[in-house]
MOPAC internal coordinates of N, CA, C and O (Angstrom, degrees):
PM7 1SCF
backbone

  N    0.0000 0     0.00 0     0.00 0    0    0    0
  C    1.4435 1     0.00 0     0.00 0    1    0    0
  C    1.5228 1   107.95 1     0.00 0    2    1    0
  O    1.2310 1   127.73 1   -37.52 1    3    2    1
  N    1.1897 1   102.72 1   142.48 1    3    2    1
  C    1.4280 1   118.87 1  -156.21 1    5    3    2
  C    2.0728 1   100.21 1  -103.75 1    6    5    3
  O    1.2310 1   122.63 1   135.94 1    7    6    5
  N    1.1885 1   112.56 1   -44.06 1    7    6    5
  C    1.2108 1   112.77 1   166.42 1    9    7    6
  C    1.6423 1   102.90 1  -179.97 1   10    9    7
  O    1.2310 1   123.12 1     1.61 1   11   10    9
  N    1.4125 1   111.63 1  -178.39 1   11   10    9
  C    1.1505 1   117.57 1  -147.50 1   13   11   10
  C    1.6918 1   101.64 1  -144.19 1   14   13   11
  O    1.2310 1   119.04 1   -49.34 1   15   14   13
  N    1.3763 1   119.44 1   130.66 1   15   14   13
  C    1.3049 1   126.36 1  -174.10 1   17   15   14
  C    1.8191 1   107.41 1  -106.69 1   18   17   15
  O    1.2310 1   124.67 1   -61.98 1   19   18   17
  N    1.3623 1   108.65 1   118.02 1   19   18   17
  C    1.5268 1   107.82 1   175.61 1   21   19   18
  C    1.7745 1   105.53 1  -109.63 1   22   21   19
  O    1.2310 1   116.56 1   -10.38 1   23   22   21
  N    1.1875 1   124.14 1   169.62 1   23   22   21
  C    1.3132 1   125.96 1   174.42 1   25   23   22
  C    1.7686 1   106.04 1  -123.77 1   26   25   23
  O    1.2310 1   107.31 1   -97.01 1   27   26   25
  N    0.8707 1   141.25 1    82.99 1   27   26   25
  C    1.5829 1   150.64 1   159.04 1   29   27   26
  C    1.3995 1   128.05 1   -35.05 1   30   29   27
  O    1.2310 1   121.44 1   -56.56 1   31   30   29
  N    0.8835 1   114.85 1   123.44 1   31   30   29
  C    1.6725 1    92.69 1   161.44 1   33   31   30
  C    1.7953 1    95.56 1  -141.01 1   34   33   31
  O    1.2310 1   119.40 1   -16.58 1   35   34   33
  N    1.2067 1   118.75 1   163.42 1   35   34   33
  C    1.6903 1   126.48 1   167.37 1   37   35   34
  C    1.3330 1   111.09 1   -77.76 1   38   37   35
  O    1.2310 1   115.62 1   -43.74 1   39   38   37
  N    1.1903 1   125.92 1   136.26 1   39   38   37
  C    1.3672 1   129.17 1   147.38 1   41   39   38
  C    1.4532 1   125.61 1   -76.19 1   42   41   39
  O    1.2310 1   116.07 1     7.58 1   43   42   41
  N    1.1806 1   125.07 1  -172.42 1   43   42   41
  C    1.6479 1   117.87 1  -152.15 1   45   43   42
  C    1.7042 1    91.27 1   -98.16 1   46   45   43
  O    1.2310 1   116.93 1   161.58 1   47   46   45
  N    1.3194 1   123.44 1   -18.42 1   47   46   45
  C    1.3706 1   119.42 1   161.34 1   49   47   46
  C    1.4938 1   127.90 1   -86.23 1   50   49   47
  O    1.2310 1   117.29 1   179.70 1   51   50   49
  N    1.0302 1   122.76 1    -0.30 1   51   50   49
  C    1.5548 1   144.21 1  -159.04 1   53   51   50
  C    1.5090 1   134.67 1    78.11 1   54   53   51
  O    1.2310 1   117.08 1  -155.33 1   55   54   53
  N    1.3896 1   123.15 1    24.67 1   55   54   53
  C    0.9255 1   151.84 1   176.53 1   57   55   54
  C    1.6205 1   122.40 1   -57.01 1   58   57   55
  O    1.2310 1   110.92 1   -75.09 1   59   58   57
  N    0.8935 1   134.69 1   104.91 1   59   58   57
  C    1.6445 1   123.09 1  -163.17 1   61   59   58
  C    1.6969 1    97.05 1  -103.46 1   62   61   59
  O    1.2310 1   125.86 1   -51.90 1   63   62   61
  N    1.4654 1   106.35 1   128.10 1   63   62   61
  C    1.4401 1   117.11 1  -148.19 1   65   63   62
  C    1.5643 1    88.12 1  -134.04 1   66   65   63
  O    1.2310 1   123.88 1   -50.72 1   67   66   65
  N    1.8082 1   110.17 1   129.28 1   67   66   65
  C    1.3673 1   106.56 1  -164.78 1   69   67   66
  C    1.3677 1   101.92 1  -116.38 1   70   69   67
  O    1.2310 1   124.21 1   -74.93 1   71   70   69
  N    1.5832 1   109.53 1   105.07 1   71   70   69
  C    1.3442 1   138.47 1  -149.89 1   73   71   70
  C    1.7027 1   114.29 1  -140.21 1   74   73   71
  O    1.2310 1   114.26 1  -103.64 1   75   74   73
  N    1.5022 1   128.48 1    76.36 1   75   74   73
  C    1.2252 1    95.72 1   174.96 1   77   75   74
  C    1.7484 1   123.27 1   -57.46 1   78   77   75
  O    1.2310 1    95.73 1  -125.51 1   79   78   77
  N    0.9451 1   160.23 1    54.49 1   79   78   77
  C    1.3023 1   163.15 1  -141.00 1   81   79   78
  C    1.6483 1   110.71 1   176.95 1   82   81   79
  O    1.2310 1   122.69 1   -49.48 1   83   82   81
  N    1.3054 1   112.45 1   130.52 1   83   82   81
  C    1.5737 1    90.86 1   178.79 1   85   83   82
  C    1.6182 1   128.40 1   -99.64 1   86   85   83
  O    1.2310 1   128.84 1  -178.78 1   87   86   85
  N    1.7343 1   100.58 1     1.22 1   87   86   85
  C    1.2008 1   135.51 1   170.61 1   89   87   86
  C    1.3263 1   110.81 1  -109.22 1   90   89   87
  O    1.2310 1   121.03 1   -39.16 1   91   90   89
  N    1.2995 1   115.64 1   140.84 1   91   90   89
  C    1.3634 1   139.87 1  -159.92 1   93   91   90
  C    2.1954 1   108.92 1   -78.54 1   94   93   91
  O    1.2310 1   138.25 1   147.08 1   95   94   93
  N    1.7490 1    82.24 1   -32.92 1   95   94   93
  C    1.8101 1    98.35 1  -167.92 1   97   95   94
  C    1.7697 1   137.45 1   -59.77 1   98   97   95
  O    1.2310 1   138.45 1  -175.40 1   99   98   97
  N    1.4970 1    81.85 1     4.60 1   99   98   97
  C    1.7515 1    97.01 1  -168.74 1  101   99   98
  C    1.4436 1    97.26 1  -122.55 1  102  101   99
  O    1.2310 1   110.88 1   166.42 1  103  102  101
  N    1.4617 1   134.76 1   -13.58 1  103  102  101
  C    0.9492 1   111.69 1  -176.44 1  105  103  102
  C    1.6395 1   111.81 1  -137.02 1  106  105  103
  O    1.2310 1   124.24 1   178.12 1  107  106  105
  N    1.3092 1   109.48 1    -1.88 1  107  106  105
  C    1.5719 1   131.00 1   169.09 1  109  107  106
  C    1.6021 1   113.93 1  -100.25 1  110  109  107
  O    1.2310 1   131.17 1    -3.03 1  111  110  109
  N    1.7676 1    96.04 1   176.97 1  111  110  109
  C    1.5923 1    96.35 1   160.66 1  113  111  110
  C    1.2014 1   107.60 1   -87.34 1  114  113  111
  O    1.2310 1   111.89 1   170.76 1  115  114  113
  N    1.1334 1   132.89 1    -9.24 1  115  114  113
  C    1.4986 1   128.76 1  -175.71 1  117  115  114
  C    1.6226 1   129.18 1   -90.41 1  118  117  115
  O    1.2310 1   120.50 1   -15.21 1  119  118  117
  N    0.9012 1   116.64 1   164.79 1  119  118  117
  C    1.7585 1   125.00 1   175.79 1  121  119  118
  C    1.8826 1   104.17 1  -112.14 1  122  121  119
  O    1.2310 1   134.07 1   -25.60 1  123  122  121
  N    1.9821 1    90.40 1   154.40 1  123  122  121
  C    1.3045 1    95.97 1  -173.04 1  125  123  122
  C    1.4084 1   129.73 1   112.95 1  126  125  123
  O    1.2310 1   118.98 1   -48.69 1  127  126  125
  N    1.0051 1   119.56 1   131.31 1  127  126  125
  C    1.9950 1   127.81 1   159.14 1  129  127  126
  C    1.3854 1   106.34 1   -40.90 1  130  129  127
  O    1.2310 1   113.84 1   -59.26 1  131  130  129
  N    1.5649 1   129.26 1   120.74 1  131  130  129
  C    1.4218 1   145.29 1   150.56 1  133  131  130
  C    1.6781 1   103.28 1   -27.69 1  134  133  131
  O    1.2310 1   124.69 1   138.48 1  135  134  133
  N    1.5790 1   108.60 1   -41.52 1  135  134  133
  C    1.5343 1   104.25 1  -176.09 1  137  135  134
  C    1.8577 1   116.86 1   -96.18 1  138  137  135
  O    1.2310 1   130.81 1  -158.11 1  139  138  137
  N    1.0454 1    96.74 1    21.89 1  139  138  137
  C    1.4944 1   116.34 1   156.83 1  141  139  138
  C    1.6095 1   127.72 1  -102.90 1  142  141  139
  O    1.2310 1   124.64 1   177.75 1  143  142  141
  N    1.2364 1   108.70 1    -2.25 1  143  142  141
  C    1.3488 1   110.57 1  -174.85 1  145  143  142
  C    1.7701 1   109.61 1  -133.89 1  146  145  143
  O    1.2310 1   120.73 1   -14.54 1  147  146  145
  N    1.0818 1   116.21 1   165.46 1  147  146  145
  C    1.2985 1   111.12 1  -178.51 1  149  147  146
  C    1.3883 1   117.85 1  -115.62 1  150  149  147
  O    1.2310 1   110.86 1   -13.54 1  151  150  149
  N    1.3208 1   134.79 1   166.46 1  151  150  149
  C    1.3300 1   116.65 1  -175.43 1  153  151  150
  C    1.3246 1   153.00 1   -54.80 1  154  153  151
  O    1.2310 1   135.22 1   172.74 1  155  154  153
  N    1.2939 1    88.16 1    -7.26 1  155  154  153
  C    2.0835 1   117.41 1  -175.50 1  157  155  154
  C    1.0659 1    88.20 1   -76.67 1  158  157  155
  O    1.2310 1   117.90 1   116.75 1  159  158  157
  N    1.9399 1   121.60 1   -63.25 1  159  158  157
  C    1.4424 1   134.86 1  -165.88 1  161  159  158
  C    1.4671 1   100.43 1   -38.73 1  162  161  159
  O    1.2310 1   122.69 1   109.14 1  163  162  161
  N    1.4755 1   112.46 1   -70.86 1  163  162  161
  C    1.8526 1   132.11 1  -169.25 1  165  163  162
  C    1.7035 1   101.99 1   -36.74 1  166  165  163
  O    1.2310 1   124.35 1   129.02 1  167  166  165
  N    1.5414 1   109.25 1   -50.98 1  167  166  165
  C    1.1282 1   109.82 1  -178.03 1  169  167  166
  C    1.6202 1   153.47 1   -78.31 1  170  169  167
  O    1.2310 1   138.92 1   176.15 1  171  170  169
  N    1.5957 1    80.92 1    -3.85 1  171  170  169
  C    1.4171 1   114.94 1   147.25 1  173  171  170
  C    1.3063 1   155.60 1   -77.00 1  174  173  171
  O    1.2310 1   137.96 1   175.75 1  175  174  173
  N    1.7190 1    82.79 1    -4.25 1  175  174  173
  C    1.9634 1   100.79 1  -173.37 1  177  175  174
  C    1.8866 1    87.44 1  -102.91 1  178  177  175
  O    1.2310 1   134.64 1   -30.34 1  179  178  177
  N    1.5380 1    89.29 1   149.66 1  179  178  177
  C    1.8613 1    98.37 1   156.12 1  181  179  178
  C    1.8751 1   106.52 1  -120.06 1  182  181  179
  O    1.2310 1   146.06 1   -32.54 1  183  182  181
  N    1.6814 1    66.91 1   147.46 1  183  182  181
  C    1.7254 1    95.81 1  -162.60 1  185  183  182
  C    1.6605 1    99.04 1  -101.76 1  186  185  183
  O    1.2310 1   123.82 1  -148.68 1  187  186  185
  N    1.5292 1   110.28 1    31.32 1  187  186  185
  C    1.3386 1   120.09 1  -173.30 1  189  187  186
  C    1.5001 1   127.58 1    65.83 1  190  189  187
  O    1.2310 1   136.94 1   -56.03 1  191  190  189
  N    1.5189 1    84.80 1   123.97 1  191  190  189
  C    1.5339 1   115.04 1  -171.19 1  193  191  190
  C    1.7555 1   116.52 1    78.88 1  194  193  191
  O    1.2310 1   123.73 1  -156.45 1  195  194  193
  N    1.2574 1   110.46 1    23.55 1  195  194  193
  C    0.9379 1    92.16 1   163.25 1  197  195  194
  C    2.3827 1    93.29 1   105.68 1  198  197  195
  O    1.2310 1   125.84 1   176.98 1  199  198  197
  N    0.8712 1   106.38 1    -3.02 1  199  198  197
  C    1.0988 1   118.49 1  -169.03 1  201  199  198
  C    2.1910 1   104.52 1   -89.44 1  202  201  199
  O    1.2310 1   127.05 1   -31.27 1  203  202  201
  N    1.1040 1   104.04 1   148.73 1  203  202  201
  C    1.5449 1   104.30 1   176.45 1  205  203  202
  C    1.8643 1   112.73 1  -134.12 1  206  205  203
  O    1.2310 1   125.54 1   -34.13 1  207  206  205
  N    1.2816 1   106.97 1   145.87 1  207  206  205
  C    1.3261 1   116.17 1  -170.97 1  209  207  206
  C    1.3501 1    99.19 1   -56.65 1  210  209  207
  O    1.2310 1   125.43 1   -45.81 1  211  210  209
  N    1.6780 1   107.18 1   134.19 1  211  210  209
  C    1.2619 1   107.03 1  -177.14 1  213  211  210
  C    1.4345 1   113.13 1   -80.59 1  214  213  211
  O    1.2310 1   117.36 1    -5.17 1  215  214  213
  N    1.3195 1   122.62 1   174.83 1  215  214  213
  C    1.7823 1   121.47 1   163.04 1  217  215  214
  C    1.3161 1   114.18 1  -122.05 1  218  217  215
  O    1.2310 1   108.98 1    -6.99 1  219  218  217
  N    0.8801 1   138.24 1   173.01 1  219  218  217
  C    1.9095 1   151.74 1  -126.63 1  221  219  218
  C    1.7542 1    86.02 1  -114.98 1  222  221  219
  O    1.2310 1   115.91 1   139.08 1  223  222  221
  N    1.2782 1   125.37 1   -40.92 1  223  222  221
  C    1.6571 1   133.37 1  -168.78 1  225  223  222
  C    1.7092 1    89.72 1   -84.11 1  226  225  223
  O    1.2310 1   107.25 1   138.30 1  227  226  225
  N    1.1920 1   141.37 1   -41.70 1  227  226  225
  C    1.1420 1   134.55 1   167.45 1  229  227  226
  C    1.4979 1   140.29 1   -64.18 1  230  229  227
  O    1.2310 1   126.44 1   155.63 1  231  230  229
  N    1.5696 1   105.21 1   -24.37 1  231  230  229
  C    1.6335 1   116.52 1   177.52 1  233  231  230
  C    1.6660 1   109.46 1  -114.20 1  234  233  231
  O    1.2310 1   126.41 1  -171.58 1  235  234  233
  N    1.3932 1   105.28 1     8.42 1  235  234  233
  C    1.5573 1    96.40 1   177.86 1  237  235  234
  C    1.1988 1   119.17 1  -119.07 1  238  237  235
  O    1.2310 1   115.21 1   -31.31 1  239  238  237
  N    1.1292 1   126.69 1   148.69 1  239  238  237
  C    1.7889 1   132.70 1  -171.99 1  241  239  238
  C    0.9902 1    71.96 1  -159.32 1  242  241  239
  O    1.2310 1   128.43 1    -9.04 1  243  242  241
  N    1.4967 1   101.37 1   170.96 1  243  242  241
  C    1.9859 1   147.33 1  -148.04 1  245  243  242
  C    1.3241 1    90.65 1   -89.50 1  246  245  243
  O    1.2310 1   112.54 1   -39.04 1  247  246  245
  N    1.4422 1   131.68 1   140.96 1  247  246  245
  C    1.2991 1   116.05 1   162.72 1  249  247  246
  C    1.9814 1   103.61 1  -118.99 1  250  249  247
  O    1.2310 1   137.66 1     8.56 1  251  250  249
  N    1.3834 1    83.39 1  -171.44 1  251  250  249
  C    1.7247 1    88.82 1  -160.16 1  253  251  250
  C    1.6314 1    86.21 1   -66.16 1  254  253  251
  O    1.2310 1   127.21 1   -25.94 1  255  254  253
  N    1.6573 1   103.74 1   154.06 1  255  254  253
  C    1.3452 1   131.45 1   151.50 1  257  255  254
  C    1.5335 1   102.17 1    -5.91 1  258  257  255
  O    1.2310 1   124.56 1    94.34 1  259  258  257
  N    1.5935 1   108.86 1   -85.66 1  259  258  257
  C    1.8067 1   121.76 1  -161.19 1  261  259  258
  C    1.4867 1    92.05 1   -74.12 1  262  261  259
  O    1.2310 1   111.57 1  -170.92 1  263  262  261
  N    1.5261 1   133.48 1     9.08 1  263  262  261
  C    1.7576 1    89.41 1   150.59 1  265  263  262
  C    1.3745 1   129.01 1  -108.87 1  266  265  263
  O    1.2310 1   117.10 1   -37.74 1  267  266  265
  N    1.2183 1   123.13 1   142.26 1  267  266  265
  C    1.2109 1   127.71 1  -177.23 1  269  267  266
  C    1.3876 1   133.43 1   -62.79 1  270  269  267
  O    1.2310 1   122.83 1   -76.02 1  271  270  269
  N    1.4526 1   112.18 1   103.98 1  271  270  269
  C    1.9279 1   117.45 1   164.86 1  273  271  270
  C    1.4191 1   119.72 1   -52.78 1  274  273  271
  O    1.2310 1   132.42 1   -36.40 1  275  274  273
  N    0.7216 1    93.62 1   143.60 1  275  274  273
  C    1.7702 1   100.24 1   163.40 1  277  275  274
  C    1.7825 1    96.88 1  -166.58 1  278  277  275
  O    1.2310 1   127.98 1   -51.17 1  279  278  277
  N    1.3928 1   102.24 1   128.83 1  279  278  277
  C    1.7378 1   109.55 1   156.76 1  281  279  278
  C    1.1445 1   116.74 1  -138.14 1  282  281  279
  O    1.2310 1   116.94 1   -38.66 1  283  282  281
  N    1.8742 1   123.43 1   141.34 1  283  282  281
  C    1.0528 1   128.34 1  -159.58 1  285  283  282
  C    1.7879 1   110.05 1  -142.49 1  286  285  283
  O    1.2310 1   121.75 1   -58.15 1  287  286  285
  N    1.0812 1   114.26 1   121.85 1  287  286  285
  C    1.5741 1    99.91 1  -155.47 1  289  287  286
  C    2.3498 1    79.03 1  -109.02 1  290  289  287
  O    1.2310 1   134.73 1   -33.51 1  291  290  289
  N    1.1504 1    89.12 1   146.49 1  291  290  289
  C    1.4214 1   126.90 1   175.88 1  293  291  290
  C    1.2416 1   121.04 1  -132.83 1  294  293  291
  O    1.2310 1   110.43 1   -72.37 1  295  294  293
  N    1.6577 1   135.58 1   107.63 1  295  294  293
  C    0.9382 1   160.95 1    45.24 1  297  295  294
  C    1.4726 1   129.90 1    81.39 1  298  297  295
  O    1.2310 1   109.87 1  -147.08 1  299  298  297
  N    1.1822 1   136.61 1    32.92 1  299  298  297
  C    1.6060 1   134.53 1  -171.50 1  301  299  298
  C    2.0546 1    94.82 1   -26.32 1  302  301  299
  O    1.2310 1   125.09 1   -31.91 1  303  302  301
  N    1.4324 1   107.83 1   148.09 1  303  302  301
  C    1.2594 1   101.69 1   150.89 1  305  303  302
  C    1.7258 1   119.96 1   -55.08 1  306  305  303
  O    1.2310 1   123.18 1    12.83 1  307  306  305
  N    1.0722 1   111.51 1  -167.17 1  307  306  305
  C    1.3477 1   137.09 1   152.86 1  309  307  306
  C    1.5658 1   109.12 1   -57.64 1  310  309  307
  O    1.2310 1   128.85 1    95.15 1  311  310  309
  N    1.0809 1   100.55 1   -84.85 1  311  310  309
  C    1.2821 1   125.95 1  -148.54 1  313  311  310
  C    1.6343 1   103.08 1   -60.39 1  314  313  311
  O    1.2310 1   116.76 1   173.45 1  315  314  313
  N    1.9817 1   123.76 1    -6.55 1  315  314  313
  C    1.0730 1   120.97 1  -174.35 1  317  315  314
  C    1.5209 1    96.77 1  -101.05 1  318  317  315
  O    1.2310 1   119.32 1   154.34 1  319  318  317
  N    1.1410 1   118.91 1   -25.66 1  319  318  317
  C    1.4745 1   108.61 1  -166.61 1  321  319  318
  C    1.6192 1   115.51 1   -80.59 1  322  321  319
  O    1.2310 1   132.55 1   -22.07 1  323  322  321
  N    1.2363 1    93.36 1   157.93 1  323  322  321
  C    1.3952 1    97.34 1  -171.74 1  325  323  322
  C    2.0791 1   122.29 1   -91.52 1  326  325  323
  O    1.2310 1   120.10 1   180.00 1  327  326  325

């Protein structure tokens, strides 16, 4: 593997929550923006079966030398957030 694509978003405590979605409501039991809630909250929803939103400190370890990093932080406007 050559490199690896994650989707991030912050939680309302600073929590980096690995979510393509920036709302919780399509893929949890819960309602709401990821950046409305804090990590206790996040970790309280199931993402089915019994499963919980992962976090960025939980799915990442060092990878070898030859694979390639890249991180890129993105930004909703204004005018999208709620």
């Amino acid at each position: 593997m050559d490199a690896i694509e994650l989707d991030l978003h912050l939680s309302k405590d600073g929590a980096l929550a690995v979510m393509h979605d920036a709302d919780v409501d399509r893929t949890t039991d819960g309602t709401g923006p990821i950046a409305g809630k804090t990590l206790a909250e996040l970790r309280e929803l199931d993402a089915g079966q019994g499963e919980r939103i992962p976090v960025f400190e939980g799915c990442w370890t060092p990878s070898p030398p030859r694979c390639r990093r890249r991180s890129r932080t993105w930004r909703r406007p204004a005018r999208w957030r709620r």
